[in-house]
N, C-alpha and C positions, 0 to 999 in steps of 0.2 A: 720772971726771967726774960732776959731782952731776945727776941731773936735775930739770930744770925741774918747774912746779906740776902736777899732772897735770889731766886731764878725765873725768870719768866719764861713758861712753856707759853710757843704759839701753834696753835695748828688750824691750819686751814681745811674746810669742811665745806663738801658739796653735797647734798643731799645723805648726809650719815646718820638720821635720826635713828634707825634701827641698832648701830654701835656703839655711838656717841656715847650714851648715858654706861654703859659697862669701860668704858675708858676715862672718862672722867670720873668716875668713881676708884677705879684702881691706883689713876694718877694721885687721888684724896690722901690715898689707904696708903702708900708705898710713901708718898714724896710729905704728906702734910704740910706745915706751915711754912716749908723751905721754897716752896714755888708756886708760882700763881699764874696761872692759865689763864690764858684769851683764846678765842672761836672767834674766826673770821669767817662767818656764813656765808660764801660766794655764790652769791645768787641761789641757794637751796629754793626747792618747792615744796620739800615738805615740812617737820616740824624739828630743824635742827636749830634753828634760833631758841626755840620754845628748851629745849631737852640742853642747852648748851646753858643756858640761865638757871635750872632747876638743877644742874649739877654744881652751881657755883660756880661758873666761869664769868667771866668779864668777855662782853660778847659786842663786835664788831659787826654788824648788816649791813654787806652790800646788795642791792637792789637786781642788781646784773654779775654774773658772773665775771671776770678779771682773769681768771687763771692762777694759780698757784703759787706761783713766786711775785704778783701781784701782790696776793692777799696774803702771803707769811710776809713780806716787807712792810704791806699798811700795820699787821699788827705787831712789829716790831717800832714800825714809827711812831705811834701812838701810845703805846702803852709802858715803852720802855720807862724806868725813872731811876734817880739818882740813887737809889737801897739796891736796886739789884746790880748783881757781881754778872752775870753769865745769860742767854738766850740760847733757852733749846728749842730744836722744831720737831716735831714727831706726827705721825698721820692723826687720823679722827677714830679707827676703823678695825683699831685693837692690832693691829698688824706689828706694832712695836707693843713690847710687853713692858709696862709700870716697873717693874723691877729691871729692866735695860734703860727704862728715862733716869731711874736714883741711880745705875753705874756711870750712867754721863754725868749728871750732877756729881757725883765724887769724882771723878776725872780731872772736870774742872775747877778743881782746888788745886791740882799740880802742872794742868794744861791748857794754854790757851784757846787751841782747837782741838776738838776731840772729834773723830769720825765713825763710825760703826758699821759693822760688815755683819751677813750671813750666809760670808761663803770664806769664813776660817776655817782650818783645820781645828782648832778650839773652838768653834760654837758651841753650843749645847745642844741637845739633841733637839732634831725641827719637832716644830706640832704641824701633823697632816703633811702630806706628800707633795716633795719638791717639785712643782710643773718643770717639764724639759724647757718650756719658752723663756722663763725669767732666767734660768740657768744661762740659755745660748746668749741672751741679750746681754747679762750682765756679762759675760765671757766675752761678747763683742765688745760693749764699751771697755772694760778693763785693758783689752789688749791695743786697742787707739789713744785711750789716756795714758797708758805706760810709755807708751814713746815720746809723750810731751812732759808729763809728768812727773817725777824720779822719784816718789815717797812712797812707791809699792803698794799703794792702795787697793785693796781686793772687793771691795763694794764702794765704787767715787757714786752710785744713783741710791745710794738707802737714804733717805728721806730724817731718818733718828742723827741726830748731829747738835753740837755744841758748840759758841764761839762765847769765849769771855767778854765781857760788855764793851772794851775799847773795838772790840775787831767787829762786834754787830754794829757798832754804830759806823765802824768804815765801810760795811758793807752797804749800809744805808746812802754812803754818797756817791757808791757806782749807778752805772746807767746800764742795767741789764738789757742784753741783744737779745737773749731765748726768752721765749714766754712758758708759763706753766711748768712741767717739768723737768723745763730743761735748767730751775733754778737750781736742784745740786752738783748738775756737771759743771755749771757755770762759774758758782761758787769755788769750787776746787779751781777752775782755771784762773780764777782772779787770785785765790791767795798764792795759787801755784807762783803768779807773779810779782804778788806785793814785795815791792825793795827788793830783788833778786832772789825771791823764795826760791826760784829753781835752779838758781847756782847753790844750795843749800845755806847761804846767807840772811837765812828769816829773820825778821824782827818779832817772830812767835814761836811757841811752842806747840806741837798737836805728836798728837797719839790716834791709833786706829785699835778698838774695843770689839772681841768679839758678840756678838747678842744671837740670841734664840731665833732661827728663824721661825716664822709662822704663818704656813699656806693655809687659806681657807676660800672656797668659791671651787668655780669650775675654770680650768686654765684653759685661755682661749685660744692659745696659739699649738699648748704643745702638741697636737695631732700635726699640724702642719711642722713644723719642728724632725717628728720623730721619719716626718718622710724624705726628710734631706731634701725638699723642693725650694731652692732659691727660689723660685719667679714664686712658686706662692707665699714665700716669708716677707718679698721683697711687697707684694701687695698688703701684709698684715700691717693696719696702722700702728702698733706700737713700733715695730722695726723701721719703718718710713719714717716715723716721729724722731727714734732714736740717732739715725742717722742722719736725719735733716738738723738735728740740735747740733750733734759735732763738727757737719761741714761747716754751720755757721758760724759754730766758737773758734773753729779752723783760723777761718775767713777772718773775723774780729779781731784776732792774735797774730796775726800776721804769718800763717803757717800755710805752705802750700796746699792747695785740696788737689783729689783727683774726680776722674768722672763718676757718677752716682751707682752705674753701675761694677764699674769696677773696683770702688770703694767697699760696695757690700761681698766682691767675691774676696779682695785682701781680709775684709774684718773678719767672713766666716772661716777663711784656712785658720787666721790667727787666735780666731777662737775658736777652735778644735781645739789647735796647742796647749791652751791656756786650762782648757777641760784635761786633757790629759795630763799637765802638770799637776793640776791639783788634783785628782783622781780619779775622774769622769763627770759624768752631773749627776749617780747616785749619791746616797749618803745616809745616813740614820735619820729614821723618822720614827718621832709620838704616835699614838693617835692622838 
């Protein structure tokens, strides 16, 4: 029996040998002969090259680290080929569950972009407890992308994402401004703009899929979070990070910025808002 067009998953992977091999297994068990994985080992030191092979991926070693959207584009440039329909990215690190990569692959049989949120009112119920930090953060960016963005998007930083093979290989001839992380806000801003995406005139189709969220580790922000201390959030490198990627996309797009600090006091009013619209930052949690 012939099969169908395949999908290439890529994920980029910094020292994940300890997750890697239960993710690539799952991706085996859920997705089978319909997609094919690449590991782009960004400079690891341990044995995530070794654990990326032994799960059957197609594995890319870079010698030095690159950063994130570095290495999901080298393994998109590389690896893509003419069988596959569709390019998903997903972590290393089990964070995205095998059974949310096979609802993105079916997505994209009807959608050109698929995007994935976990912070719908349809998720599924979380595994492990929601940290206050990723709640605030994602509540900041949400409420800065809203204003530029007009497709409602409730998670533009989850990392689990789809683009059918024309639209990867356009992303491949951008020149991305953010480094590391900041490849899926940036993402969203480029298609936001392809041919007048943001007048609602796409030359694509995309959908936003709720997925499971899934906390594990120890959350390093939210004590500082739950004490309501701007200057201490404002020193947390993730919130520095996050807001340094958006003045930049700002800046790149030709949108007015303001100062850094008073950028971060408009994002936190506007993300209280955004928590109270959708219901606070509790929610139902697995263990």
């Amino acid at each position: 029996m012939e099969v169908d067009a395949t999908v290439l998953i890529v994920i980029a992977a910094l020292n994940e040998a300890s997750g890697l091999p239960q993710t690539l297994e799952a991706l085996r068990n859920e997705c089978g002969e319909e997609a094919e994985v690449v590991v782009v080992d960004d400079g690891s030191t341990d044995e995530t090259a070794l654990f990326a092979e032994l799960g059957g991926a197609s594995l890319i070693r870079q010698e030095q680290c690159t950063g994130k959207c570095a290495a999901v584009m080298r393994g998109i440039r590389e690896r893509i080929q003419p069988h596959h329909r569709a390019v998903v990215t997903c972590d290393a690190d089990g964070q995205h569950q095998a059974e949310d990569v096979r609802r993105v692959l079916e997505a994209l049989r009807k959608y050109d972009v698929v995007f994935t949120s976990r912070y719908r009112g349809d998720c599924p119920i979380a595994i492990g407890e929601p940290p206050v930090d990723r709640q605030f953060l994602n509540a900041m960016v949400t409420a800065a992308v809203e204003r530029i963005v007009p497709w409602g998007l409730t998670d533009p930083v989850c990392g689990l994402r789809g683009f059918r093979v024309h639209i990867a290989r356009w992303l491949l001839t951008q020149e991305f401004v953010t480094q590391g992380y900041g490849l899926e806000l940036e993402t969203v801003f480029r298609l936001c703009f392809l041919q007048g995406a943001r007048t609602g005139t796409a030359p694509f189709s995309m959908t936003e899929i709720p997925i499971r969220p899934v906390y594990a580790g120890t959350p390093k922000m939210s004590a500082y979070y739950a004490e309501g201390s701007l200057r201490v959030a404002e020193r947390s490198t993730r919130a520095a990070d996050h807001l340094e990627t958006l003045t930049s996309l700002m800046r790149a797009f030709g949108f007015h910025t303001i100062p850094r600090d008073q950028g971060l006091v408009e994002l936190v009013r506007a993300s209280g808002a955004h928590l109270r619209a959708v219901g606070g930052p509790s929610g139902p949690t697995a263990a």
